[in-house]
N, C-alpha and C positions, 0 to 999 in steps of 0.2 A: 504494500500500500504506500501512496505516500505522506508525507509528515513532513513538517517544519521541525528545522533541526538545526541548531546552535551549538558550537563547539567552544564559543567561548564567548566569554561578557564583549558588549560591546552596543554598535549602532544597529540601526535597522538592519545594515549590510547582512549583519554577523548570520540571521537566518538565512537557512537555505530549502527549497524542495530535495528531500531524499527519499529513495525508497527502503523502508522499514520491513520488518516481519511483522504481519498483525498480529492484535492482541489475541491471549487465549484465555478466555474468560475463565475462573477460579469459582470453588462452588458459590453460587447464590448470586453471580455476579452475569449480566447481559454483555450481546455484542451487540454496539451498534451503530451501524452505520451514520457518519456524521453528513451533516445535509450546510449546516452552519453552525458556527463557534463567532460567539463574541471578542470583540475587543474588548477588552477593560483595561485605564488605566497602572491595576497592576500588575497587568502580563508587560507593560512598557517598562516598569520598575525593576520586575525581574530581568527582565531580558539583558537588559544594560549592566545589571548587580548594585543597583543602589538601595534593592530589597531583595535578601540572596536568600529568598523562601527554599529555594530547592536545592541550595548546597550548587557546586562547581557543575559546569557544563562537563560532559553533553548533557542538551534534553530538551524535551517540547513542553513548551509554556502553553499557557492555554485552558479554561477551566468552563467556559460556557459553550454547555454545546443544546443542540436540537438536530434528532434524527431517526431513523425507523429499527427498530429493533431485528437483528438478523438473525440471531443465538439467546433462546431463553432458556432455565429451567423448566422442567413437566412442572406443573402447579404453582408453579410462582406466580406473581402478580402480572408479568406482562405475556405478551404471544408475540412470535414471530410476526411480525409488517407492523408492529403497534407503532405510532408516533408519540415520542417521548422527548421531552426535554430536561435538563438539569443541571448541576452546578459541583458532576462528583468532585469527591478529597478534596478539597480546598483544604486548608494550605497546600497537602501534599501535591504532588507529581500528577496530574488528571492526562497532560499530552493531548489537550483537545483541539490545535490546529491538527489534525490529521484524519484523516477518510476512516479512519474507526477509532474504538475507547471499549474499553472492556471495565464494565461500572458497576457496583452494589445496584441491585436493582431498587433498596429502597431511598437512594440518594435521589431517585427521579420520579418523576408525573407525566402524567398522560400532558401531549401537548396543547394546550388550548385551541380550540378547533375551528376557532374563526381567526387566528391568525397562520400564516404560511411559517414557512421554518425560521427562512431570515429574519423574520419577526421575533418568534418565540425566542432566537439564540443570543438574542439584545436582553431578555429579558432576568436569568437566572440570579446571578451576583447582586445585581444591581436594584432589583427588586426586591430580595432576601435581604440586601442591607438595610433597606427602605422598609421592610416588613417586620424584621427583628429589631428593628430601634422603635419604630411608629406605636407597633402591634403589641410585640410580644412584652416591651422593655417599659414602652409611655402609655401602653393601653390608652389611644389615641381614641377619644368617641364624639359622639355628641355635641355640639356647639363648643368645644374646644379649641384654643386660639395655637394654631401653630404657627411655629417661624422658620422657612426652611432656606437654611444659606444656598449657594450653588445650583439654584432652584433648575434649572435649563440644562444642567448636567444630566448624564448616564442614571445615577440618581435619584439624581434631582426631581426631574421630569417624572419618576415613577414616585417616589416620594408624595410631589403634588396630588397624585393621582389617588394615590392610596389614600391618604391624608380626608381628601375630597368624599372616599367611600366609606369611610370611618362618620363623615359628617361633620368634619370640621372645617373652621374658617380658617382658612392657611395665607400667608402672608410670603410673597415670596421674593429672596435678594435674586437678580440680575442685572447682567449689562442693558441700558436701554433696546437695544435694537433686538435683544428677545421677550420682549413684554407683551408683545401681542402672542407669541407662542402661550408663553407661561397663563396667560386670562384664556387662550382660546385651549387650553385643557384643565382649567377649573381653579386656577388660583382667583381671592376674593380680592389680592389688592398685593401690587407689583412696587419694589423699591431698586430703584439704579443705586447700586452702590457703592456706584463711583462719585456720586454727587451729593448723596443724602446719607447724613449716621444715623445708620438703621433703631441704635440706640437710644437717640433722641424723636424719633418718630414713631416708636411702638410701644407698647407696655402694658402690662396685665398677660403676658403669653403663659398660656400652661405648658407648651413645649418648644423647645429649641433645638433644630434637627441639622445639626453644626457637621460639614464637611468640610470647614475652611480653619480650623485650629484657633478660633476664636479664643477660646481657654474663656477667662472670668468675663469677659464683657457680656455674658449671658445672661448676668445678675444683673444689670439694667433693665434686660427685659421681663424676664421672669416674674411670676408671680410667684408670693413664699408658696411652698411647698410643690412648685414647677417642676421640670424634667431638663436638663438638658443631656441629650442623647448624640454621644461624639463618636464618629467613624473612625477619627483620626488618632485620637488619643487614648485609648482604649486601654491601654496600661498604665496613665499616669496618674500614680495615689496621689499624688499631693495638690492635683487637680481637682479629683473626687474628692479630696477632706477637703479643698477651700469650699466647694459646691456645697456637701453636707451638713458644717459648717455654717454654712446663709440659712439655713433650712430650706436649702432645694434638694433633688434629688441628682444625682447621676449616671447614668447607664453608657457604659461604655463598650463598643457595641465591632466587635471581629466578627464578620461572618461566617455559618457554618450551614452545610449542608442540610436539606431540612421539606423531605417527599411533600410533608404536610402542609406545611408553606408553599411551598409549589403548587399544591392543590388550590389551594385558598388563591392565590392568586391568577392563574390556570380561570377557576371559576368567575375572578370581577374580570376579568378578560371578555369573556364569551358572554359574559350581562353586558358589555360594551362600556366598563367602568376605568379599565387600564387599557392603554394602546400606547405601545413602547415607538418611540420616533427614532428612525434608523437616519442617520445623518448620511450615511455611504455604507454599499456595500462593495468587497471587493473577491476576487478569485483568491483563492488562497494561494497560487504561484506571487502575488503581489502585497505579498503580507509587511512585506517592509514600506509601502505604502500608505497602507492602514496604519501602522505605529508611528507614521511620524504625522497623520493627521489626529492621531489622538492625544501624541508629546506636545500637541500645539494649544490645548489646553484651550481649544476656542471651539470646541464641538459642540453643536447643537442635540442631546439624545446617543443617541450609539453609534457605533463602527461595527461591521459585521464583517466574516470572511464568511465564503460558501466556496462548497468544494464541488458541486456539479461543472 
């Protein structure tokens, strides 16, 4: 089959197309043929080594995929042609730029069915962080004031979404010229952050969905006993005791693998509540491409490779 494949830290260059032995799926685990894999900014991380998740090359970066199941177990959850998407091993080694993956069958879900592959493979990481901070961490509901930084990001944009399905009023930072994005998928009220301190213009927020390392300026917005929910800093205790501290809460939020979350999501998809916006999609021969329109840190939604 083939595979994107890296020998060593570096640029976009450093990938290459090579051809691989496919995987051989281990008990409980599916094959499946991949259709598309997302970009995410921290397959750009790894690749280069500024985030050396997987230890020294060689190896295929890569964790969002979407595609048909080729090899199942008898009675397992999936069947042979099933469409499935998911987000396996994360941190570890998943190798999902490439034409197959060999996955725990329950790291995945049925693909939402009103979206196409390259749709769903924008969606796993990016929605799961979005889900597990929102959902699982801020029990986000009800007329609840969210604030979500990086709103127009990978994200972000699913963030808003979720946010919106939960029933809350979301408030969202971007550059002006995505404001009209950000309202026409359900934000209640758009801030340029380049012109306006979001901290002098909001206040009373039950949640702050910080992907931008804000650290304490979150206690400006917050209400006492708030959330601020960090993607970025997720290990930092002396962030979480200053948080605690104020009497707000903390959640700091590493993504993990999670069928059931998938499902949930998978489902506000096909009620027509989530629609992941694919910024480019690219051949996976042109993957160096893709990472340097995602290093540019100016993308609107996602970066998709496809391997058809």
């Amino acid at each position: 089959m083939r595979a994107i494949v890296q020998k060593e830290f570096g640029g976009p260059e450093v990938m290459q197309v090579a051809e691989v032995e496919r995987p051989v799926p281990a008990g409980g685990e599916l094959l499946v043929r991949v259709k598309a894999a997302g970009v995410n900014p921290v397959d750009v991380a790894v690749r280069a080594g500024a985030f050396p998740l997987l230890g020294e090359p060689p190896f295929t970066v890569g964790w969002d995929v979407s595609g048909v199941v080729e090899e199942a177990p008898a009675g397992g959850r999936f069947r042979v042609g099933d469409e499935v998407y998911g987000m396996p091993f994360f941190p570890r080694a998943a190798g999902a730029y490439a034409e197959y993956v060999a996955v725990p069958s329950r790291q995945l879900a049925r693909k939402p069915v009103t979206l196409d592959h390259t749709q769903a493979a924008a969606l796993p990481l990016a929605a799961l962080t979005a889900w597990q901070g929102l959902v699982d961490a801020a029990e986000v509901g009800e007329g609840d004031r969210v604030l979500i930084h990086r709103a127009a990001g990978g994200v972000g944009h699913l963030a808003v979404q979720i946010a919106k399905a939960r029933g809350a009023y979301v408030i969202a930072l971007a550059s002006e010229p995505k404001h009209a994005f950000l309202k026409e998928i359900g934000a209640d009220e758009v801030i340029d952050y380049r012109t306006t301190d979001y901290t002098e213009a909001v206040q009373d927020v039950d949640v702050v969905f910080d992907s931008s390392s804000e650290n304490t300026r979150a206690l400006k917005v917050l209400k006492p006993g708030g959330t601020l929910v960090s993607i970025m800093e997720h290990w930092d205790r002396e962030l979480a005791a200053a948080i605690e501290a104020a009497g707000r809460r903390f959640a700091g939020i590493f993504v993990e693998p999670d069928y059931a979350s998938l499902e949930a999501i998978a489902a506000l998809a096909d009620e027509g509540l989530i629609r992941p916006h694919v910024a480019q999609a690219f051949p996976l021969a042109e993957v160096g491409k893709a990472h340097e329109l995602v290093a540019s840190g100016t993308v609107q939604g996602k970066v998709v490779l496809t391997t058809d």
